[in-house]
C-alpha positions in Angstrom: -45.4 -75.6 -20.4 -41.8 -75.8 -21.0 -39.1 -76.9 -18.2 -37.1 -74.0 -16.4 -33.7 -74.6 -17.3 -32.1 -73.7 -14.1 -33.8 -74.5 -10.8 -31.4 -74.2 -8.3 -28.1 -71.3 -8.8 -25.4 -71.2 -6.8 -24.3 -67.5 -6.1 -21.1 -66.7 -4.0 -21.1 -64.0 -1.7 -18.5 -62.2 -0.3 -19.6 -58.3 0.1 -17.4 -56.9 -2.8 -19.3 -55.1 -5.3 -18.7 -57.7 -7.9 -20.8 -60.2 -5.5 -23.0 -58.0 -5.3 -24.3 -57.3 -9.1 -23.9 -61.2 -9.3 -26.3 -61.6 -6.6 -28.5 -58.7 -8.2 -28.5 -60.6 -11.4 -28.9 -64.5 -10.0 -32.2 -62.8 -8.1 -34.0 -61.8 -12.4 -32.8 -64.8 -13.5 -34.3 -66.8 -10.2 -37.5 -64.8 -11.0 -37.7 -66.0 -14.5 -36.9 -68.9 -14.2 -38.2 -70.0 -10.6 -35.7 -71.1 -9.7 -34.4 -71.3 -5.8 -30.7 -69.0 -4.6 -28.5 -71.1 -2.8 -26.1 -68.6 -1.4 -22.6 -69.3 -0.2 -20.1 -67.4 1.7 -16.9 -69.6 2.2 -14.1 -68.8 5.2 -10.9 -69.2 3.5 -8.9 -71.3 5.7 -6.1 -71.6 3.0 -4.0 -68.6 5.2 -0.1 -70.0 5.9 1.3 -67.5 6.5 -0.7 -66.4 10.1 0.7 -68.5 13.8 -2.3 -70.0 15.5 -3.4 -67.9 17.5 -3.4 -65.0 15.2 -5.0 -67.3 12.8 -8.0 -68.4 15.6 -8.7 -64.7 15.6 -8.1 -64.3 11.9 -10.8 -67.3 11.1 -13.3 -65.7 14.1 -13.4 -62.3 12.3 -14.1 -63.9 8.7 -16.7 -66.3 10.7 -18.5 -63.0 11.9 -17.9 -61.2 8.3 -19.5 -64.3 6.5 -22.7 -63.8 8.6 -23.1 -60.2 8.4 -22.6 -60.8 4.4 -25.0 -63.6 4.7 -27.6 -61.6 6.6 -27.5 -58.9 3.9 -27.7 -61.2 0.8 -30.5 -62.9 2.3 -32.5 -59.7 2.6 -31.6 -58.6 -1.3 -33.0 -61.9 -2.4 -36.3 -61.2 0.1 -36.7 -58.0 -1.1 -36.3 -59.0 -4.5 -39.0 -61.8 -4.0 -37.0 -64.8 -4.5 -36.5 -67.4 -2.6 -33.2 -68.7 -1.1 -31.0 -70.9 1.3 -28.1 -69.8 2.7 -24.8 -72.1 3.2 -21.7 -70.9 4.9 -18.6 -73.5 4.6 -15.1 -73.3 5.9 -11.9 -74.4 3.7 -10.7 -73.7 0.3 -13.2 -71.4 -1.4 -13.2 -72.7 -5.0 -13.3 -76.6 -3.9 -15.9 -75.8 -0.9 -18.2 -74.0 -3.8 -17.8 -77.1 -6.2 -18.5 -79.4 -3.3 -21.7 -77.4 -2.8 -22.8 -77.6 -6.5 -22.4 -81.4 -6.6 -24.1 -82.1 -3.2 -27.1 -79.7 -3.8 -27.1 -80.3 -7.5 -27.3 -77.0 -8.7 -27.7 -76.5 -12.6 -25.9 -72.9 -12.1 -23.2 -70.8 -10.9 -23.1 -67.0 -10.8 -20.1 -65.3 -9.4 -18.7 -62.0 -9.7 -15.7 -61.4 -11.4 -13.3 -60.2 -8.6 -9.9 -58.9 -8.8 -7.1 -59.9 -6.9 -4.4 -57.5 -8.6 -1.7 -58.6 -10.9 0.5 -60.7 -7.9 -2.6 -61.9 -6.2 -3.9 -63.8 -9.6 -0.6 -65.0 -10.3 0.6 -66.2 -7.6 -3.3 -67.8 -5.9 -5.3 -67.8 -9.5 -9.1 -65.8 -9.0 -11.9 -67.8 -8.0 -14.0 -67.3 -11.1 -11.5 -68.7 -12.8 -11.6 -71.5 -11.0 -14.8 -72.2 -10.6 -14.9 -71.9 -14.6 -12.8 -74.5 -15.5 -13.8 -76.9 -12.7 -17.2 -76.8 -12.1 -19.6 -79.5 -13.4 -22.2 -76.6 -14.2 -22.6 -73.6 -16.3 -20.5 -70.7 -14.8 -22.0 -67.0 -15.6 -19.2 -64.4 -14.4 -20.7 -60.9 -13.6 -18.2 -58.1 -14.1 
């Protein structure tokens, strides 16, 4: 019997509809392959432009977010019948993924391909893109 080739993916989630067909198409693969979800929702501390206060409340309400999104991904994969772990990190979102793909040794990433707009891209870059040319896996970008 021959080897899957990818036994654990790493699918960022982050309730756009982009995430979401990624998750939707990490869950067939994860079925044909068996292989295990590891799903990650990252609060983006990388804000400098909030005062602290502002930005406690700021990070409580992305805490909160990340859970409910958590919560919901979890029951795709479940209904979907694949199994899956769920990870939520604080920090920079493309190095916190990374870190999580080294750590957990994951053969695969699928992320969706998210847009930021014109000024956003230039000026902050898109996390697929990132996660493209850094990671030290396979990258599939759902669009």
């Amino acid at each position: 019997m021959k080897k899957s080739l990818y036994l654990k993916i790493l699918v960022p989630v982050d309730g756009s509809s982009y995430s979401n067909k990624a998750l939707a198409h990490a869950c067939e693969l994860a079925k044909t392959q068996k292989a295990i979800l590891l799903l990650i929702y990252v609060v983006d501390k990388s804000v400098p432009f909030l005062n602290f206060i502002d930005r406690r409340e700021y990070l409580s309400v992305l805490r909160n977010y990340g859970k409910k999104i958590m919560k919901k991904a979890s029951d795709t994969t479940r209904l979907r019948g694949v199994t899956s772990k769920q990870i939520i990190k604080e920090g920079n979102v493309s190095k916190e993924i990374i870190k999580t793909v080294k750590s957990e040794r994951c053969n695969l990433i699928i992320v969706g391909n998210k847009g930021l707009g014109a000024a956003g891209r230039f000026l902050l870059g898109s996390t697929s893109t990132k996660l493209a040319a850094d990671a030290p896996c396979s990258v599939l970008i759902v669009k």
